[in-house]
ZAMARGU-4260 file (C-alpha; in steps of 0.2 Angstrom, whole numbers, plus 5000, padded with zeros to 4 digits):
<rodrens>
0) 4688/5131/5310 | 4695/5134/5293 | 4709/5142/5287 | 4705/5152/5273 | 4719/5153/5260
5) 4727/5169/5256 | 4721/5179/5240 | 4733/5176/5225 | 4744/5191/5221 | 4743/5199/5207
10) 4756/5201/5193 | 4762/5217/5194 | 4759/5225/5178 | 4774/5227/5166 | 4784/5211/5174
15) 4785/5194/5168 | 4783/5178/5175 | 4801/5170/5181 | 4805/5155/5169 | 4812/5139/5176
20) 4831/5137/5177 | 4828/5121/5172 | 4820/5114/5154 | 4814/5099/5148 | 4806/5094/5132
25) 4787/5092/5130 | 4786/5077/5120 | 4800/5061/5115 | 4801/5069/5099 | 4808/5085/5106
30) 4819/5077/5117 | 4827/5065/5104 | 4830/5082/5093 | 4838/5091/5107 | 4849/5074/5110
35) 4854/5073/5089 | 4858/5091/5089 | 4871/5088/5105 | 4877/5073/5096 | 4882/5082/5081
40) 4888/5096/5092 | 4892/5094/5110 | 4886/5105/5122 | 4872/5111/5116 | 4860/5102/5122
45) 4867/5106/5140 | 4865/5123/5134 | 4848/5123/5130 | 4841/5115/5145 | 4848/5127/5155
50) 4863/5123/5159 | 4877/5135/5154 | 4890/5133/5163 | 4893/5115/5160 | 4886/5121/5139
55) 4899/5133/5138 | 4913/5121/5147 | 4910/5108/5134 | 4903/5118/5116 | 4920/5126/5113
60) 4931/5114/5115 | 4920/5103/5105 | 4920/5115/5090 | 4939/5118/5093 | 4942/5100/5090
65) 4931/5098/5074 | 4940/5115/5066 | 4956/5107/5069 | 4953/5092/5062 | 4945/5097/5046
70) 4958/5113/5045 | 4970/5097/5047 | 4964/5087/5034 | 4959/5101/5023 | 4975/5112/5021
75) 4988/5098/5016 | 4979/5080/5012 | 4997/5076/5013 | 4998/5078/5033 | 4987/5065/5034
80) 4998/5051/5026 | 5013/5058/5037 | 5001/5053/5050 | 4996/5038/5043 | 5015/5033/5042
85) 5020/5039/5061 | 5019/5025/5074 | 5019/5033/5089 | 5007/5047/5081 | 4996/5036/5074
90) 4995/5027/5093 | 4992/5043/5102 | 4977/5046/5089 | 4970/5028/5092 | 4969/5032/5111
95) 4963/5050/5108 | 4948/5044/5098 | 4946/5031/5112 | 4944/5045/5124 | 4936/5055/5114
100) 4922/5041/5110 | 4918/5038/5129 | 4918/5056/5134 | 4905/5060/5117 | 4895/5044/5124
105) 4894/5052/5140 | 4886/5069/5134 | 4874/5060/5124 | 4865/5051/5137 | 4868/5066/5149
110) 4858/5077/5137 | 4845/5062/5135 | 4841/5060/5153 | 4840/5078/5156 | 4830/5085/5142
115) 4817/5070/5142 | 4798/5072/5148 | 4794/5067/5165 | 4783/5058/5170 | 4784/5045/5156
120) 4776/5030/5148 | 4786/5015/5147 | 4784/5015/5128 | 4792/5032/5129 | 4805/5025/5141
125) 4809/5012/5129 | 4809/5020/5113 | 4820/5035/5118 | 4832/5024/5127 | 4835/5011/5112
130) 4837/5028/5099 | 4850/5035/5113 | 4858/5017/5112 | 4859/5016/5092 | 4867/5034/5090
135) 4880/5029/5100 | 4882/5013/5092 | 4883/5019/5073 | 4896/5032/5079 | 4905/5019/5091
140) 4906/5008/5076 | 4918/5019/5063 | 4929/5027/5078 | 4932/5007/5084 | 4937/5003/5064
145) 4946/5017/5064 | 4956/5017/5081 | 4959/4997/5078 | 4966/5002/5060 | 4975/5014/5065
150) 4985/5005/5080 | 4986/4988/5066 | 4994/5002/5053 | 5006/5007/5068 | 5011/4990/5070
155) 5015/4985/5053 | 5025/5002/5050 | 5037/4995/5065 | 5038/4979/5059 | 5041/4984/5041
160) 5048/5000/5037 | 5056/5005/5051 | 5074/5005/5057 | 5080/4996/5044 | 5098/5001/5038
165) 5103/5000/5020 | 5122/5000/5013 | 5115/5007/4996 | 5102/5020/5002 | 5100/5035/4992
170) 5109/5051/4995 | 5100/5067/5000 | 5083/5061/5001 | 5074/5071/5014 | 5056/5072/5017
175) 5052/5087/5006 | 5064/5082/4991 | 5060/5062/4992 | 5067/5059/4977 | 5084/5067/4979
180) 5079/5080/4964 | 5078/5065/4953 | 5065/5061/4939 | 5065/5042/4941 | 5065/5033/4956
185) 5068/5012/4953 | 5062/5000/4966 | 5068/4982/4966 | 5053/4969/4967 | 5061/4952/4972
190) 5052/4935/4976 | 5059/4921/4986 | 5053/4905/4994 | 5063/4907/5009 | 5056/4918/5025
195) 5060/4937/5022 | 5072/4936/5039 | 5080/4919/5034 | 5095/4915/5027 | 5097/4903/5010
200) 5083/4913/5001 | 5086/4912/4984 | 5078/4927/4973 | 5069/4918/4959 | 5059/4932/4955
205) 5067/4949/4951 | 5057/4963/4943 | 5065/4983/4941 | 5052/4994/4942 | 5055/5012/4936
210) 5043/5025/4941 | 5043/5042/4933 | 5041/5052/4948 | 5029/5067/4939 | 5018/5057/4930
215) 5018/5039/4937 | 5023/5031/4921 | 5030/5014/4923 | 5044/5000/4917 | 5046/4985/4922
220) 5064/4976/4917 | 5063/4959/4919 | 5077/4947/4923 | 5081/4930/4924 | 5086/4921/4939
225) 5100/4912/4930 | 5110/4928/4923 | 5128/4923/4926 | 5144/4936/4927 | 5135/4951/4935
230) 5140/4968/4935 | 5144/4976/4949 | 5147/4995/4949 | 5164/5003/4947 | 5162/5011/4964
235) 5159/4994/4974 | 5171/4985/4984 | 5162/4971/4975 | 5167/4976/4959 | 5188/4974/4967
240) 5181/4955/4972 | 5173/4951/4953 | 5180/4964/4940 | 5172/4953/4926 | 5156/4946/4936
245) 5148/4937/4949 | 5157/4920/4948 | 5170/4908/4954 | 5172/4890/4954 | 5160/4877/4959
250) 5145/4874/4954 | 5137/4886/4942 | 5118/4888/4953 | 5129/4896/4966 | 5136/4910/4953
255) 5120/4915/4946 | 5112/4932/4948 | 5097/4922/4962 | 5111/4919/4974 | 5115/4935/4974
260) 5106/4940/4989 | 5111/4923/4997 | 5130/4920/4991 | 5138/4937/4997 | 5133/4936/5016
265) 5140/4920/5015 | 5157/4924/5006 | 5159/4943/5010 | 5154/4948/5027 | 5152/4966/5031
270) 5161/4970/5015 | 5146/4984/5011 | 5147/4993/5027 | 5130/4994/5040 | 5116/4983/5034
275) 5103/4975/5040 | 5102/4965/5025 | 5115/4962/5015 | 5110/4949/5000 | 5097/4964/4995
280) 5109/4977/4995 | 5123/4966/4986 | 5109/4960/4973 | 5103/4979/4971 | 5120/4984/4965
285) 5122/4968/4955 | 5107/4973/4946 | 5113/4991/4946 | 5129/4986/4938 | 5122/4975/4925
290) 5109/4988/4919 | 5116/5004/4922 | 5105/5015/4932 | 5104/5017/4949 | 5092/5004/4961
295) 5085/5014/4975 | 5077/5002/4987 | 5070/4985/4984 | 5056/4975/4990 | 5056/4957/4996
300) 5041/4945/4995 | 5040/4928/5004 | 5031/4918/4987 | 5026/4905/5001 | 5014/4918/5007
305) 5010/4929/4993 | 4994/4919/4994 | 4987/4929/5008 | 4990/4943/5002 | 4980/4941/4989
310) 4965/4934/4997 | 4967/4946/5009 | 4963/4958/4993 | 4947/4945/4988 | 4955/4938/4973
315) 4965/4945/4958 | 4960/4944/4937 | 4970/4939/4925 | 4968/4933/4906 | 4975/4916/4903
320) 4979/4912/4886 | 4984/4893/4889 | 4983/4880/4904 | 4993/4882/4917 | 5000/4870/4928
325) 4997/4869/4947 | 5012/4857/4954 | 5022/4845/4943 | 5038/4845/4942 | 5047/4843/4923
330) 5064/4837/4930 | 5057/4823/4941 | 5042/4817/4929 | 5029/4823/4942 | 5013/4829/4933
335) 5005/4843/4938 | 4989/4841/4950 | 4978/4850/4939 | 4979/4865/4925 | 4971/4884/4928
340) 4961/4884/4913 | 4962/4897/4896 | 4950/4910/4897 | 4946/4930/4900 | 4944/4939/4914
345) 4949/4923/4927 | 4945/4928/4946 | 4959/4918/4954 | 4961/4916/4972 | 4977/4916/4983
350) 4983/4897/4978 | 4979/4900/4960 | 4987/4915/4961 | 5004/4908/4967 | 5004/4896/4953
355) 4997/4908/4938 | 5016/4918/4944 | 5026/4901/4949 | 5020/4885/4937 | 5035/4880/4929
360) 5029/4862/4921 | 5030/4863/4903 | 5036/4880/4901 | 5051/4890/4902 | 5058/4903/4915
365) 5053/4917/4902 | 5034/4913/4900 | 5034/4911/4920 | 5043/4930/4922 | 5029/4936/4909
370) 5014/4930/4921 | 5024/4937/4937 | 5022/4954/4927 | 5004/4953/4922 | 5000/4948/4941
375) 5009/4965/4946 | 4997/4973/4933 | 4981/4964/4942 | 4985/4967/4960 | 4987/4988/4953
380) 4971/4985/4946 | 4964/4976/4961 | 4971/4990/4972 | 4954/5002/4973 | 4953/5011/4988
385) 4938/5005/4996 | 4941/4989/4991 | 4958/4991/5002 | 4951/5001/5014 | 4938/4984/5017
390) 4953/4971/5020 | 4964/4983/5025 | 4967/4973/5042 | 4971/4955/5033 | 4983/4965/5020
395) 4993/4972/5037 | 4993/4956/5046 | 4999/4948/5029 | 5012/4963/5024 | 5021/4959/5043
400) 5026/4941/5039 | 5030/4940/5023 | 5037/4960/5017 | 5054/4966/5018 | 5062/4982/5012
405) 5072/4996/5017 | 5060/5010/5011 | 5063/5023/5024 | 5046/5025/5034 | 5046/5044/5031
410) 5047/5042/5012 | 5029/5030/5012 | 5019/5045/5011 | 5027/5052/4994 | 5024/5032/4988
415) 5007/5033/4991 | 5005/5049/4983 | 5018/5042/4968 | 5005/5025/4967 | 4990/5035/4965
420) 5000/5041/4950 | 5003/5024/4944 | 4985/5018/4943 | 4980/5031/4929 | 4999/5030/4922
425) 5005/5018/4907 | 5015/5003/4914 | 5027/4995/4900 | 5037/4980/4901 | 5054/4975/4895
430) 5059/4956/4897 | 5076/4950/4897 | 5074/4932/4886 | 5086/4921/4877 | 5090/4925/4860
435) 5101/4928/4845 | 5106/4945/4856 | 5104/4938/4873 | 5109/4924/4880 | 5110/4924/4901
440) 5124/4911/4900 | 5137/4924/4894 | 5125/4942/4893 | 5129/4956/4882 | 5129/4970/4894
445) 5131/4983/4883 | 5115/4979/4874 | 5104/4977/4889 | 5111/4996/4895 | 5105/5001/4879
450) 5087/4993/4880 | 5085/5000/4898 | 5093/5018/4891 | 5079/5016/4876 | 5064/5011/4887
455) 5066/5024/4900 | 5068/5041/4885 | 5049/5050/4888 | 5038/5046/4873 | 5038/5059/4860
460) 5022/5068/4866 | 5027/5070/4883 | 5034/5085/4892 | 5051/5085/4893 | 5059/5082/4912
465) 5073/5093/4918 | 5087/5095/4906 | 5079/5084/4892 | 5082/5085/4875 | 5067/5077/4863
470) 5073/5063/4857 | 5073/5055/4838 | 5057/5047/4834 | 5067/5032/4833 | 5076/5031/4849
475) 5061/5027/4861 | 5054/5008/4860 | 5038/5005/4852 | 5026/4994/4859 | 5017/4984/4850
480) 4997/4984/4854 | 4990/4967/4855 | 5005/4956/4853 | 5010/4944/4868 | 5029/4949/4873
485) 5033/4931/4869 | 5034/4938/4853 | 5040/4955/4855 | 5058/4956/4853 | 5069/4954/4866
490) 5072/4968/4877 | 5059/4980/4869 | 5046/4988/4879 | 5028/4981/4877 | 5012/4989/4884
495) 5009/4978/4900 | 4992/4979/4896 | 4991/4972/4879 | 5005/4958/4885 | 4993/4953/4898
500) 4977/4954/4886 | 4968/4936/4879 | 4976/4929/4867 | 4969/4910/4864 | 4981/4897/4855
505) 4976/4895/4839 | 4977/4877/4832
</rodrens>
C-alpha cells in the first residue's frame, strides 16, 4: 500500500519565503569578486555571505587600521622618517606587518572557501584556488620587502648612529630645533684606509661641507692632508697643548693635519672629555680652529670599502677630462696597471670609482682632492629615490662596515629632509691648493678665514637669513662657469658642476 504524500502548503499570502542564512556565489566569477573585495577590505566578504558576527568582528578593525595609517602618513610625512630612524619602532612595525600579513592571508581564503560554488568542476577548483594563491602572493611580496627593510634599517641605525658620544657635539639641538637655531649646519666628510673602529687611521681625505639649512645650498672646503700647524680653538684644552699649531718634534708626517684623528688618542688621552672617538672630535676642532666656523659632526668613510657602496648604488658618472691611473706608485717607480680613460658621461663601477677619488700616479694631492669632490657631486646625482629604494639592502649592509659618525639618530630625520634640499640646491666648492697665497707647509690662516667668510655670504639674489645685512656685490666669490678649479684661484668658490664638467686636454 502507498503512502500518498501530503499536499504542499501554500504561501500564505502577504509573507515571503525565508532566505538561507547562508550565501554562496552562483558562478567562479562571483566568488573571486566577493574574495577581491574582502581583500581590499576585510570583512566584507564574511559579511556578505552571511556571516555577521565574524564580518562585523573583523570590518572595523580593518578600516581602523587603514585610517590610521594613511592619517599617519598623511598628517606629518615627517612621522614617517622619525619612524624610519627609531629601532625598536621600526622592529615592532616589521612584526606588526608580519602578523598582519598572516592574519589578511587567512580571511582571504576563509572568504574563498566560503563564498565558492558547490558542487564544482575541477577546472573551477583549480582556477579559483591559483587566483586565491597569487593575491596573496602580490601582497605577500611588498609587505615581506618591506618588513625585511625595515628590520635591515633597524639594524644599521644601531650600528651606526646610535650611542655614539661626542666631546664636540652641538649645544641645544633638540628634535624640533635640529639645528640649534642656526642657519648653517657643517658636516665633516673624512676618508681613511684604516677600518672605521681601528686605530692608525690616517684621514687622507677631508672635505667641510656646509649646508644652508633653508634652502639646501652647498660648499664644500677642501683641505689637504699635509696642512701642518693646525689651529685649535681658543676654547680647547688642545689649544693650552699647541698655542701655535699642531706640531712638535719628529718626523713631520706625524704633525700634519691627517694625523690629527690618529696622533691625539695616542699623545693626549681623555684630554676632550667622554668620547667614543676621539681622533674625530680632535680633527673636528683642528679644522674648526683653522677655518673659523664651527664643525658640527663628521662622517668617516673606510676608502677600502667605499667600493661597495657604490656598486651597491649600480655605478656612479663622472666626466674624465684626462687618464687616470689605477695603481702605480710615483715614489717606488711602480706603473700603474692600467688608466680610466678621458671621456663624458663615464659609468664607473666600485673599483673605478675608488681610483677616479684615489690615483695618485702622476698627479698631485690637489687634482686627487678635485675628483674626490666631483664624486661627492655624482653619488648626489645617483641618489634618486627608487633607485635607492632598489639597492637599499646592499647600501645598509655596506653603510655598517665601513660608516662612522656621531650624527645623533634623532637628528637623521631633519638630514633627510635637509638632503632632499640639496639635490635641487647649488653645490660650490672651494679648494685649499699651493700657491703664491697658500702654502700648507707654513698656511696663512687669516687668509683661509677670509675665503671660508666669503664663500659662505648668501649670493646677492637670495633672501637674506636671520640678522643678515646684503652684502657688497664684491664680497661673495664668483664662480666661474666652465672653468676647471685647477684654474680657479685658490680658495674661491667654483660651481661644482662646472669643475666637474668635460674638459678635454687640448694639445
Amino acid at each position: 500500500m502507498h503512502r500518498v504524500a501530503p499536499p504542499a502548503q501554500k504561501e500564505r499570502p502577504g509573507k515571503r519565503a525565508l532566505r538561507p542564512s547562508r550565501r554562496r556565489a552562483r558562478t567562479l566569477g562571483g566568488a573571486l569578486l566577493v574574495t577581491l573585495l574582502s581583500a581590499l577590505l576585510p570583512g566584507t566578504g564574511f559579511l556578505w555571505s552571511g556571516r555577521k558576527s565574524l564580518g562585523f568582528l573583523v570590518l572595523p578593525p580593518a578600516l581602523t587600521v587603514i585610517a590610521l595609517a594613511a592619517w599617519y602618513a598623511v598628517r606629518d610625512p615627517r612621522a614617517v622618517l622619525d619612524l624610519a630612524f627609531d629601532p625598536t619602532r621600526l622592529q615592532v612595525a616589521a612584526v606588526a606587518l608580519g602578523a598582519g600579513l598572516v592574519i589578511w592571508a587567512l580571511i582571504v581564503l576563509t572568504t574563498y572557501f566560503m563564498v565558492r560554488p558547490l558542487p564544482s568542476r575541477a577546472i573551477h577548483t583549480f582556477v579559483g584556488t591559483a587566483f586565491v594563491g597569487l593575491l596573496c602572493a602580490a601582497v605577500a611580496a611588498p609587505v615581506v620587502v618591506g618588513a625585511r627593510y625595515a628590520m635591515v634599517q633597524a639594524d644599521l641605525v644601531q650600528t651606526v648612529f646610535q650611542d655614539n658620544t661626542s666631546a664636540t657635539a652641538p649645544k641645544n639641538v633638540t628634535v624640533k630645533d635640529p639645528w640649534a637655531g642656526r642657519d648653517r649646519v657643517n658636516v665633516l666628510l673624512l676618508g681613511g684606509d684604516g677600518g672605521v673602529h681601528r686605530e692608525g687611521v690616517r684621514t687622507d681625505t677631508m672635505i667641510l661641507l656646509s649646508l644652508d639649512t633653508r634652502t639646501g645650498r652647498t660648499i664644500m672646503f677642501s683641505l689637504p692632508r699635509n696642512m701642518m700647524n693646525a689651529q685649535f680653538p681658543a676654547d680647547s684644552p688642545l689649544h693650552d697643548l699647541y698655542p701655535s699649531g699642531f706640531g712638535g718634534y719628529g718626523d713631520a708626517g706625524n704633525w700634519m693635519l691627517n694625523a690629527v684623528y690618529r696622533m691625539v688618542p695616542i699623545l693626549h688621552p681623555g684630554i676632550l672629555g667622554t668620547s667614543d672617538n676621539e681622533g674625530a672630535d680632535a680633527l673636528k676642532l683642528a679644522i674648526q680652529g683653522s677655518l673659523g666656523v664651527p664643525v658640527d659632526y663628521y662622517v668617516l668613510v673606510n676608502l677600502r670599502g667605499f667600493r661597495q657602496i657604490v656598486d651597491a648604488m649600480g655605478g656612479v658618472t663622472v666626466n674624465i677630462s684626462s687618464p687616470i691611473p689605477v695603481g702605480g706608485n710615483t715614489d717606488l717607480g711602480i706603473l700603474p696597471d692600467r688608466y680610466l680613460q678621458p671621456g663624458p658621461d663615464q659609468r664607473l663601477d666600485g673599483m673605478d670609482a675608488l681610483w677616479y677619488s684615489r690615483g695618485r700616479y702622476g698627479s698631485d694631492d690637489y687634482q686627487r682632492m678635485e675628483r674626490q669632490r666631483c664624486m661627492i657631486d655624482a653619488i648626489i646625482d645617483e641618489a634618486k629615490p627608487l633607485n635607492l629604494l632598489r639597492r637599499y639592502q646592499g647600501l645598509a649592509e655596506a653603510g655598517k662596515k665601513i660608516i662612522r659618525t656621531d650624527i645623533p639618530s634623532k637628528l637623521l630625520p631633519a638630514f633627510v629632509d635637509l638632503a632632499m634640499e640639496i639635490k635641487d640646491a647649488s653645490v660650490t666648492s672651494v679648494v685649499f691648493r699651493s700657491s703664491e697665497a697658500f702654502f700648507p707647509g707654513d698656511p696663512d690662516f687669516a687668509w683661509m678665514r677670509q675665503k671660508v667668510r666669503a664663500a659662505l655670504k648668501p649670493p646677492p639674489d637670495r633672501p637674506r637669513d636671520r640678522g643678515e645685512s646684503r652684502p657688497s656685490a664684491t664680497a661673495s666669490p664668483t664662480p666661474t662657469p666652465g672653468v676647471p678649479s685647477e684654474e680657479a684661484d685658490p680658495g674661491t668658490a667654483v660651481e661644482a658642476k662646472d669643475t666637474c664638467g668635460y674638459h678635454p686636454e687640448t694639445s
